[in-house]
N, C-alpha and C positions, 0 to 999 in steps of 0.2 A: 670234793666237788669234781666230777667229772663233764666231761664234751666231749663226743662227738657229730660227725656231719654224716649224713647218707643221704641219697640221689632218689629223685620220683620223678618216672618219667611219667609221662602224659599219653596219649593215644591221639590220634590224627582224628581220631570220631568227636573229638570233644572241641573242635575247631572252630574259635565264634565266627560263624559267617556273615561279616561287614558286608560282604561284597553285592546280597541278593538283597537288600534295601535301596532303593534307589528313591535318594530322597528329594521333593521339589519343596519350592518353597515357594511367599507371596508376601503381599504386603499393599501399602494405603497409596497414592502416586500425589497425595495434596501434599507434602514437605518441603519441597525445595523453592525459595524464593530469593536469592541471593547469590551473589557471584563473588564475594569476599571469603577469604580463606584467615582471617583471624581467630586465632582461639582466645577463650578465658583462660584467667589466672587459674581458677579451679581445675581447666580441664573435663573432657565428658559432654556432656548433652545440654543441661543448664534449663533451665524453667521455660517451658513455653510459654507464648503471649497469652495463649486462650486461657491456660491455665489461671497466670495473673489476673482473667480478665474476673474468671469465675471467681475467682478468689478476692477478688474487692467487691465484688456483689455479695459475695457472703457477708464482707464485713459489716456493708452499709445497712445489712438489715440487720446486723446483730444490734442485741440492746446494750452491750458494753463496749461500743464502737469506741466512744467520747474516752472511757477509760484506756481502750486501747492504743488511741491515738498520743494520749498523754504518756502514756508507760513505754512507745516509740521512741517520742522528742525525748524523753529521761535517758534512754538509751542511749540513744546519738550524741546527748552530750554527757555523756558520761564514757566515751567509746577512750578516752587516753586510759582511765583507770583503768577497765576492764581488759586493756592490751595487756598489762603486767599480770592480773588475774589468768587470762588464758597461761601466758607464759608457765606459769605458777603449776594451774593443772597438766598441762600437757607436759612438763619434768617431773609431775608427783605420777602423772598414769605411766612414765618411760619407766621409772624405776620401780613400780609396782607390778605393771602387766607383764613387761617383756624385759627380764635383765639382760641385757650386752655382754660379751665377754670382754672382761677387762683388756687382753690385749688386744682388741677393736675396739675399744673405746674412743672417743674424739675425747672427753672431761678426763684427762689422768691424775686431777687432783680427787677423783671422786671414789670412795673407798665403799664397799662392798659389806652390808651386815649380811653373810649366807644366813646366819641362823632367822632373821627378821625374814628372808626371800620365802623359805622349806616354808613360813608359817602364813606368806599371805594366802590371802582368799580371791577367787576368780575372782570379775567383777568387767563389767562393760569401760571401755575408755571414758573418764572421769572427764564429762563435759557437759555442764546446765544449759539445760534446753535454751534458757532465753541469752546465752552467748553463742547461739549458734544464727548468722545468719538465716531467717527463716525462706522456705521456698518450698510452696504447698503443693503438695503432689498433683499431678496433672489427672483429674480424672476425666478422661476422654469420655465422650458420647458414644459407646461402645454400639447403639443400639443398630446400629444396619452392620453390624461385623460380629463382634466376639458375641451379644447379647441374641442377635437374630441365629446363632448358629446355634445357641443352648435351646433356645425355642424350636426351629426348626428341627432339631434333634430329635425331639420329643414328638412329633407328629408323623415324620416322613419316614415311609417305607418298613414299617414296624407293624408286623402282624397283631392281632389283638390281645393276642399273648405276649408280647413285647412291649406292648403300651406301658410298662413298667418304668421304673428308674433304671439306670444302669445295671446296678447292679442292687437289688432289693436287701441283702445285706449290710450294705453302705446308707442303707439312707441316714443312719442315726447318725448324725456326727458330733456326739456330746463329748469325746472321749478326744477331741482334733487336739485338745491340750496337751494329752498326752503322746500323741503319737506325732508332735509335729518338732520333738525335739528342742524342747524349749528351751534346756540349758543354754544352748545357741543362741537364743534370740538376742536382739540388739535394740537397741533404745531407736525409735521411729527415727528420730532427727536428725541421731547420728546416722543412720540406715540413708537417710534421704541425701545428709550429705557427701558420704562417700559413693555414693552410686552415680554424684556427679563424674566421678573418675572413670576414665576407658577402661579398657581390660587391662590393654598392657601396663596401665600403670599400676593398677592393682596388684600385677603380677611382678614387674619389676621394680618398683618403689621399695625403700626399705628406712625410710624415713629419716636419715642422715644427707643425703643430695636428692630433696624430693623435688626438687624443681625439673629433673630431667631423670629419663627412663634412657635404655641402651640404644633404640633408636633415635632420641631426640640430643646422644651428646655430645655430636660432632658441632651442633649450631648452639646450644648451651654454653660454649666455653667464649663465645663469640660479645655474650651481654651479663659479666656479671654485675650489673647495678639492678638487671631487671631481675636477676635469679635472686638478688638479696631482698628487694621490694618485693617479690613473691612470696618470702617466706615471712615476711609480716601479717600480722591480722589488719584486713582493711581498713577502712574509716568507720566503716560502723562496726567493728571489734568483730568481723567474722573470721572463723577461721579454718585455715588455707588445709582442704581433705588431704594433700599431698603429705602433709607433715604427721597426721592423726595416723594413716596407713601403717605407719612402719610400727605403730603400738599397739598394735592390733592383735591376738591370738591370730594362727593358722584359718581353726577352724570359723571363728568369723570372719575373717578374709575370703573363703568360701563362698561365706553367706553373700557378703558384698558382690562378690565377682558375679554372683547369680545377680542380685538385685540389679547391679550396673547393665548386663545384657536385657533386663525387662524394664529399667525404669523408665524408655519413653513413651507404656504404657498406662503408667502412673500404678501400677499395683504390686505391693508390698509382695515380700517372698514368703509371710504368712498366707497372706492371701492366695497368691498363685497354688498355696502348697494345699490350700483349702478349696478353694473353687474351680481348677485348673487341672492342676495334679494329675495326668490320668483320665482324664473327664471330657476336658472341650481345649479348644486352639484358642490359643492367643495371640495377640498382633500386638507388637512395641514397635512404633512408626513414630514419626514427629508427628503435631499440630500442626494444620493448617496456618502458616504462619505468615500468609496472607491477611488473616481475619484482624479487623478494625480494631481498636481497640477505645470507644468512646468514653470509657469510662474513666481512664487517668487522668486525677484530679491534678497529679504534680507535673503534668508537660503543657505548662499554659501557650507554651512558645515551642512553632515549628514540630508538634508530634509525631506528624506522620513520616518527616525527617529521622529520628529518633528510633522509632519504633523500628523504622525500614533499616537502619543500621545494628540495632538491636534481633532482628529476626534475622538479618545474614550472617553476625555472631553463633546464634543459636543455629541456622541452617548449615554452617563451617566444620562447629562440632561436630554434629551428630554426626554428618555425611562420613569425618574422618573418625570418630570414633573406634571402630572395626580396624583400624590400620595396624599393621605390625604385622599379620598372620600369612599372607600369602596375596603374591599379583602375578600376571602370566609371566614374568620375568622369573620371579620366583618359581612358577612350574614349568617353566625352560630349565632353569639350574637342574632342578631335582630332576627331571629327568635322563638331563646328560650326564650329569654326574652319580646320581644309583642305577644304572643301566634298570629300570625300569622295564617291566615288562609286561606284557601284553597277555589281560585275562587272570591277573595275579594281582600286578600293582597297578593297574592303570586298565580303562574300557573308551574304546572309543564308538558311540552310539549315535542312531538319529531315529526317531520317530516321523517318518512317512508313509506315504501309496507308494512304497514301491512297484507294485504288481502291476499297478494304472487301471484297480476295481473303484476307487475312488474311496477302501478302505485302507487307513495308516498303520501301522505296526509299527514294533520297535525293531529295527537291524543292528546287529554288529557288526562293525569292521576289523574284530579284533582275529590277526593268523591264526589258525589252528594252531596248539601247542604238535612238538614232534613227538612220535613213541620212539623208542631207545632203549634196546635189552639192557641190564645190569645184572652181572655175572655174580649168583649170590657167595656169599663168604661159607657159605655149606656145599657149596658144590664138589662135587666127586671127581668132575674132569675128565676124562677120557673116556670113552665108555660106560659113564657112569649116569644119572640122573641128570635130567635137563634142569636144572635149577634157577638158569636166566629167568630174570624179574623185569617187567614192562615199568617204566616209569616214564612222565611226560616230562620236556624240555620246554619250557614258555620262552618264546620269540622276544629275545629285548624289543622294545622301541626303540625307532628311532624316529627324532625329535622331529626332524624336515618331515617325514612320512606324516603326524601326528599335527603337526601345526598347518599342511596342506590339505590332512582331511575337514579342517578348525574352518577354515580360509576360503575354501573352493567347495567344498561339501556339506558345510553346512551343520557337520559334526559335533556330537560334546565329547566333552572329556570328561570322564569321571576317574578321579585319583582316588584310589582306595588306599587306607591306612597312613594319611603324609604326617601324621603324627611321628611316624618310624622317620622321618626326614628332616621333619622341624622341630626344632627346641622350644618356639615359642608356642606350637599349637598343643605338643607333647604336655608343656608346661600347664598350657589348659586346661588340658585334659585333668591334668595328676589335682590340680585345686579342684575341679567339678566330683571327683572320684571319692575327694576328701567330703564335700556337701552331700551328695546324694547316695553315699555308701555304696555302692555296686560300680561295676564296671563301664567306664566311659570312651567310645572309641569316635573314629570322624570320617568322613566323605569329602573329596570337595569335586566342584563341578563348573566345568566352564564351558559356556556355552552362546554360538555366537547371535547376532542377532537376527530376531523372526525365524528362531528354527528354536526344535523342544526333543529333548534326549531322550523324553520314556514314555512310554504308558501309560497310563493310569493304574493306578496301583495303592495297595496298604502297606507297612510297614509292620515287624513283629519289635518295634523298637519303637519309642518314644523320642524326637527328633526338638532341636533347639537351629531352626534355618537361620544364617548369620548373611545377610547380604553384605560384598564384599565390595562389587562392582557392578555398577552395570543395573539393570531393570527389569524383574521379570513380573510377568505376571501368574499369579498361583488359583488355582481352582480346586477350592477343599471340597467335601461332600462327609457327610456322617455315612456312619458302617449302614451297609443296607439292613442288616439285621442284627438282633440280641449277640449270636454265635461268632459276631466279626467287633464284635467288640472289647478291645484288649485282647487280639490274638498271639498267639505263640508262634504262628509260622507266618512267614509271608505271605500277598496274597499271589496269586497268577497275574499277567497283563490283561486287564478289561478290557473289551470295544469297546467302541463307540457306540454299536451299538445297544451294546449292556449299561450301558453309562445310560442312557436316553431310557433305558426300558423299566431302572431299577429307581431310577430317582426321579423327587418329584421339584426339585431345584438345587442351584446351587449352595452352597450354606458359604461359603466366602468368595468371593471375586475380588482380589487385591492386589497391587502393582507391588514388590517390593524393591525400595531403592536402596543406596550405599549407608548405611549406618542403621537400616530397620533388623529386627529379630522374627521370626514365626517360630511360634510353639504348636506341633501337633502331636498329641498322644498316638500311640498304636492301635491301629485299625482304619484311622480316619482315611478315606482316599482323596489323592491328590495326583494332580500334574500341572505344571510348567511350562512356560517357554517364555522365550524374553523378547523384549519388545523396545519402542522406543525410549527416549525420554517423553514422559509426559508431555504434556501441552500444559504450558506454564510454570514450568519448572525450569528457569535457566542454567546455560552450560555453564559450568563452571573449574576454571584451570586444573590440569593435573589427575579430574575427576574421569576416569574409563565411562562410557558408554556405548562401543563397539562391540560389547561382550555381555553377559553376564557373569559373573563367580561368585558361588555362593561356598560358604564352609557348613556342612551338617556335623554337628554334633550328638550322638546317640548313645542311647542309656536306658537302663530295664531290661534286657534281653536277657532271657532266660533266667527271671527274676521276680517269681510270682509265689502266690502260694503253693500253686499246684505243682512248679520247681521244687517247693518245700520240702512239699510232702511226699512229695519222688522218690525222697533222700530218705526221709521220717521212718517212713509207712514199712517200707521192706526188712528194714533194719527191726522194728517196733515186732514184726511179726516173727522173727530169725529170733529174738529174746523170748519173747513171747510163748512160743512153740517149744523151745531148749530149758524152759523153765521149771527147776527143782520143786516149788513150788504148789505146781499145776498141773497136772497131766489132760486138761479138756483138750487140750488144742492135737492133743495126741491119739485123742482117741479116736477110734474105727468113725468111721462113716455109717450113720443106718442102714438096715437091711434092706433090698431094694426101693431104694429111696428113689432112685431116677424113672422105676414106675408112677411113680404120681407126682413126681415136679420134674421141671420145664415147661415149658413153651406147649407142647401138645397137650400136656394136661389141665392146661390152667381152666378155670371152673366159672362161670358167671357169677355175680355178686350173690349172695344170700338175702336177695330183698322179694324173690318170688316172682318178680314183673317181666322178667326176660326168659322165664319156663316156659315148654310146651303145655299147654292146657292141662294135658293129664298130668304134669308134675306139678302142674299149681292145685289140682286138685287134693293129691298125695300131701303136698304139703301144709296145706292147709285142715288135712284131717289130723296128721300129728300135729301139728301146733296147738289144737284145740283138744287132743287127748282121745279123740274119738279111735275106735279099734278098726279103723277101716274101711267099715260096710257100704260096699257102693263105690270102693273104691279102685282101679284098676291094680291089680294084685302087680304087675311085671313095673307100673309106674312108681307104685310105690318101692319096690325092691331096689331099681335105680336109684329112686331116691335118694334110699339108703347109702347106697355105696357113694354117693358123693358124699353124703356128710361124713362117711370115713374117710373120702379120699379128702376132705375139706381138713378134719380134724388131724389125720397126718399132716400135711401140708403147714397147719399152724404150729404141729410139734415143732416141725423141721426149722420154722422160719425162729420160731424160739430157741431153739438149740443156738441156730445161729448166731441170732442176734446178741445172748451170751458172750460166746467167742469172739465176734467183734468188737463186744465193747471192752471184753479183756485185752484185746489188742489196742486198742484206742486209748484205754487206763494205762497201759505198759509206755504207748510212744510219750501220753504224757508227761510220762519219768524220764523219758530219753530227750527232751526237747532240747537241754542242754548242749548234750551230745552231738544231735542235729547240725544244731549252730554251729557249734565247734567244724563240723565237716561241710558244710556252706560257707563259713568264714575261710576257713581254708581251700575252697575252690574259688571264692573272691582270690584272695593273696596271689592265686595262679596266674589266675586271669588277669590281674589288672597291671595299669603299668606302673614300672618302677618310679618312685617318689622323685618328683623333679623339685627338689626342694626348693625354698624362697630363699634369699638375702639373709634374711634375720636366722634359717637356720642350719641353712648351712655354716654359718663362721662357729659354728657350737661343733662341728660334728669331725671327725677324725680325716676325713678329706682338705676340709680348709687348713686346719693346725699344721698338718703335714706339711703344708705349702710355706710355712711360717717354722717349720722347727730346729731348722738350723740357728735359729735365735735364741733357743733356750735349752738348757742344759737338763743333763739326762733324766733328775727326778723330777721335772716339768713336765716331762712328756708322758709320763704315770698317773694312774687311778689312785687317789690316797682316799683313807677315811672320810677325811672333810671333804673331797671332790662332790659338789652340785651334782647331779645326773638327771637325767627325766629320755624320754623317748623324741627323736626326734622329730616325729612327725605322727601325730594320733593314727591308730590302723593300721599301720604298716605292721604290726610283728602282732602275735596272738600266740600265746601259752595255750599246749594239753596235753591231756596224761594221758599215753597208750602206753600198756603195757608195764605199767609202772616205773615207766621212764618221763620224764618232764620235757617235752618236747615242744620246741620254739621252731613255729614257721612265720618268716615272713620275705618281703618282695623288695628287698632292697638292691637283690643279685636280678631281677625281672629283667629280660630284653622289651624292647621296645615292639620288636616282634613276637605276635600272641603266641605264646607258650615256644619261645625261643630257646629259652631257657630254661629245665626242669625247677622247682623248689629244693631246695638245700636247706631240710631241718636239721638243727643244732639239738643234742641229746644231753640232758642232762641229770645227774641223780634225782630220785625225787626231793630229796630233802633241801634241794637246790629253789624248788618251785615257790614259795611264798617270798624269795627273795627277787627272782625273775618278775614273781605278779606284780609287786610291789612299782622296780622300773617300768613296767610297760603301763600297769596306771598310772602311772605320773606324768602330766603332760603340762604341757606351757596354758596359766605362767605359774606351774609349781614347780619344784625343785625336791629334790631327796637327796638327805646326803648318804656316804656309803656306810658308813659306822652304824645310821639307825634300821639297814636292811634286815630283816627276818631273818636270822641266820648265827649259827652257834661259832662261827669261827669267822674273825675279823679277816684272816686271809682269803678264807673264800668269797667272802663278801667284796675283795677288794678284785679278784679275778675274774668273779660272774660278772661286774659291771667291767670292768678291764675287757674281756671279750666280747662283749655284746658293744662296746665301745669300736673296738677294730673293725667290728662288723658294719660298723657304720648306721650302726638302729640306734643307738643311743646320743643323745648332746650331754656336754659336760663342759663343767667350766673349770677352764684347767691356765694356774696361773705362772711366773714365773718365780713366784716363791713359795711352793705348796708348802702347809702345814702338815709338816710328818711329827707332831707331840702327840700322837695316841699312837698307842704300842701297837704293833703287828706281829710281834708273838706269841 
């Protein structure tokens, strides 16, 4: 077994451009009705009223109301037994789904079968539907918002040739099973009930101290009678998502984290991935949680009491749900402290008439960067070649300059990349990157109030708006036409008056407040600007409404077919052409062939109706076999040569068409290969794995922290050592060259393409042992002995290195079993 590393630099042309998306957002202004800042035990958003309201209308007409009612009250009193029963599932799914490392353990009486671990089978966290407190998805009356914009879509400003579906390939969606990554999916109820959880908890929970996250554990240490009461199943045996989170695979964790950012619009991440996906915007806003609620039967006494305490619960959540990620305190810090810089990391913009035409533009206030020779490392020196290199210097900010243009000017701010700054947004990212397989980057934008930072404008990015603070209001519109639909490039700043000339309305008008979501695919246009609080929305403590801040999250960029086949196509023909095989592709071109094809030659249709008279005549006498008589001799002669020049022309297109589809048959073979080198421009591009709680303490970082505790053969790969990859994606196996070659992003800066890729080379005969570790993922395990591979040594190396590397988790204890031989 052999390794080693070699370096790949990147080119400055392949640079994702975050910075030319400017993204706005919107949202509903009926949510806030409450001035309480309590949260639920659960955490998160929590069932709307209107929801409840619909959801006991449904009951009262079902015809098994009577039963359902009864199969209730059984539950409730039966709620003490079913507390042990939870107990029961939730230690049989810990040690099934996601094994601990013995020395993190909290049970150190509790012993390890590996061989039982290597052999379970995935499987969804073990929890029956009807012990799950139930709380039916909010389906919103989408119709003057997400509903009126799929209709409107379809009518406005669409030539008659555009009156199509989107995209006329996509209509069939038979096939949404397969491509929606089903492995993945999650059982609705449990879906419904971790999506009660905020992000951050999602992301920081690890289900041993799930009652508090890193932000909330300065004041956790303050009440533990309530932390232990939380980690109970309630009176009616629900039970508590904070504890379920930490037994959860990675890549469901994903899933959830998406679900939690859409669930106050009550639809599932199947859903979203089927109706939405790519297609139309979607709005996650609360319910109107003003709305009456006449139909509970169980608040005989004081309701509207109840109800109004109950909506200010639910209006508390949502509001804070979004906390953790960033407040202008937070981009004061990051500012003075990464010397930020202007036109790089940071823009400060307003959309006004400056001119005083009484048309608005967008301005910058951002310094010109400075030009500054750089004396090249090839230069001659004295007399010799000018070799100086022009490069620009970008202007730090500074922060007082930056918060007086915010202040007095009426300014936004748009932070480009604060990912590279924040751990928690970083962390975001790296789970989203994990769900939607491509590359996930972010914006954020503050903005103060009755002023709007941009343009109008499309995106070539698919955007998840997170309102953070503050009120704005969004103004969507569908692509004017077919060609601005899912574009690749950004668009230019529209007027105003191309706004007015191109559309025939709005397709969303929406306020978005602190805890809403806006989803807009790419192409859609939009702009912003923020405004007040509502009218009937009361202030509420602690809650910003001097500002806007919204955080953009974006994804798909440069992440299409036609990216695909970029890659495909060129390669496909380079084989294709060099093939032992086949010499078509090699051969000569026809003898004056650019005499009768192109553009000057092309011929009218063969149907006779668009000839001059005399050639309809000509023509008409040979179709019918006649010899001509009467007929214009020079017409007929033309004739002639068209249908030579017609019947070359059809050679030619047949020639062609051959060779095309031998190209087409050839990339089919390569599609592999493809992959391979689009997977490996992912790995580039994306950021380095922020791992969760559960796994990092598996991975050669955390041990380190701890290994002064254990002695030297603990700290070793043996036979029986567990292994699996520590994080799905991050590392990808292929062969060049007949070398087995492992890339992946674990060495990634935070800064795009900061860092080059550092592939790890190894013998081939290395590779079915490497495949082996990198498919295995949580909750399986592989031990090192049954790897693919003719020598126990090397078997015990290739994961040993890929271990240091930090790509692999292992469970490494402080008594390894070294009884199978290693010579």
């Amino acid at each position: 077994m052999g390794k080693k590393r070699r370096n790949i630099q990147k080119g400055d042309d392949d640079q994702f451009n975050l910075d030319k998306f400017d993204d706005h957002t919107a949202i509903k202004n009926d949510h806030l009705a409450s001035t309480t800042n309590n949260n639920n035990n659960n955490g998160g958003g929590g069932m709307s009223r209107a929801a409840k309201k619909r959801a006991k209308k449904r009951a009262k007409t079902s015809s098994a109301v009577t039963a359902t009612t009864t199969a209730d009250v059984s539950n409730k009193e039966s709620a003490k037994s079913s507390d042990a029963e939870h107990k029961s599932i939730l230690k049989q799914q810990s040690e099934s789904q996601k094994m601990q490392l013995p020395l993190d353990s909290d049970d150190d009486d509790d012993d390890i079968d590996t061989a039982a671990i290597q052999l379970k089978e995935p499987q969804v966290v073990a929890i029956k539907p009807d012990k799950i407190k139930k709380k039916k998805k909010k389906k919103k009356d989408k119709s003057n918002e997400t509903q009126l914009v799929s209709a409107k879509h379809d009518e406005a400003k669409m030539d008659d040739d555009n009156m199509d579906e989107i995209d006329d390939d996509n209509d069939n969606d038979d096939n949404l099973n397969i491509t929606n990554d089903n492995d993945h999916d999650i059982e609705p109820e449990l879906e419904e009930l971790l999506s009660t959880l905020t992000p951050m908890q999602i992301l920081l929970l690890d289900g041993k101290d799930a009652t508090t996250t890193t932000a909330e554990s300065k004041e956790s240490h303050d009440d533990e009678k309530e932390d232990e009461a939380a980690a109970q199943p309630d009176a009616e045996g629900a039970i508590n998502p904070k504890h379920v989170i930490g037994d959860i695979t990675t890549e469901l964790r994903a899933r959830i984290l998406l679900s939690s950012l859409l669930s106050p619009s009550g639809v599932t991440v199947n859903e979203f991935y089927q109706q939405y996906w790519g297609k139309r915007p979607l709005l996650a806003a609360l319910d109107d949680i003003n709305e009456n609620d006449d139909d509970d039967d169980n608040d005989n006494e004081q309701p509207s009491m109840k109800m109004s305490a109950e909506a200010a619960t639910e209006s508390a959540n949502h509001i804070t749900r979004l906390d953790g990620f960033l407040n202008r305190t937070i981009i004061d810090e990051m500012i003075r402290k990464n010397k930020l810089r202007y036109g790089l990391d940071l823009n400060v913009t307003r959309y006004t008439d400056s001119m005083g035409n009484g048309l608005r533009h967008r301005i910058t206030l951002d310094p010109p960067p400075k030009k500054k020779k750089r004396r090249s490392k090839n230069s001659i020196g004295v007399g010799g070649d000018n070799d100086d290199q022009e490069e620009l210097e970008y202007i730090v900010a500074n922060p007082n300059d930056v918060w007086s243009n915010v202040d007095t000017s009426q300014c936004t701010v748009r932070l480009l990349r604060p990912h590279e700054h924040n751990d928690n947004i970083h962390s975001l990212l790296s789970v989203l990157e994990s769900e939607f397989g491509c590359m996930v980057g972010s914006n954020a934008y503050l903005t103060p109030l009755n002023s709007q930072g941009f343009a109008p404008h499309y995106d070539d990015v698919d955007v998840f708006i997170l309102q953070l603070e503050g009120y704005k209001r969004w103004r969507v519109y569908a692509p004017f036409n077919k060609r601005e639909i899912l574009p690749r490039e950004s668009s230019r700043d529209y007027t105003e008056k191309e706004m007015e000339d191109n559309m025939a309305g709005e397709e969303m008008d929406v306020v978005l407040g602190p805890g809403d979501v806006l989803y807009l695919p790419r192409g859609w246009i939009h702009q912003a600007e923020t405004v007040s609080r509502p009218s009937g929305t009361p202030k509420m403590d602690g809650v910003k409404d001097d500002h806007s801040l919204h955080l953009t999250v974006s994804a798909m960029q440069n992440w299409c077919w036609a990216d695909f086949l970029e890659m495909l196509m060129p390669e496909a023909l380079e084989s294709a052409a060099t093939s032992d095989k086949s010499t078509s592709l090699r051969e000569g071109l026809p003898k004056n062939f650019v005499n009768y094809m192109g553009t000057m030659h092309q011929l009218d249709d063969d149907d006779g109706e668009t000839l001059p008279e005399g050639l309809k005549q000509a023509s008409a006498a040979l179709k019918s076999g006649e010899d001509g008589e009467g007929v214009d001799e020079d017409a007929l002669m033309e004739l002639k040569a068209q249908q030579r020049i017609r019947a070359q022309q059809q050679h030619f297109k047949d020639e062609a068409k051959k060779r095309i589809m031998r190209v087409c048959k050839q990339a089919m073979s390569m599609l592999d290969d493809a992959c391979d080198q689009i997977g490996k421009r992912f790995l580039s591009d994306r950021l380095p794995p922020a791992l969760l709680e559960p796994e990092r303490v598996l991975t050669k970082e955390a041990f380190a922290n701890n290994a002064a505790n254990y002695h030297d053969a603990a700290k070793k790969i043996w036979p029986n050592t567990l292994c699996r990859l520590a994080r799905p994606g991050i590392a990808r196996l292929v062969i060049e060259e007949s070398q087995a070659v492992l890339y992946h992003c674990n060495d990634n800066s935070r800064v795009y393409h900061g860092t080059p890729l550092s592939p790890m080379e190894f013998e081939i005969d290395d590779a079915p042992a490497i495949e082996q570790l990198l498919t295995t993922v949580e909750p399986h395990w592989i031990m090192v002995k049954d790897l693919i591979h003719g020598d126990i040594e090397d078997k015990m190396e290739i994961a040993q290195t890929l271990y240091d590397e930090g790509i692999l988790a292992a469970v490494l204890t402080e008594s390894p079993d070294r009884s199978v031989q290693t010579g």
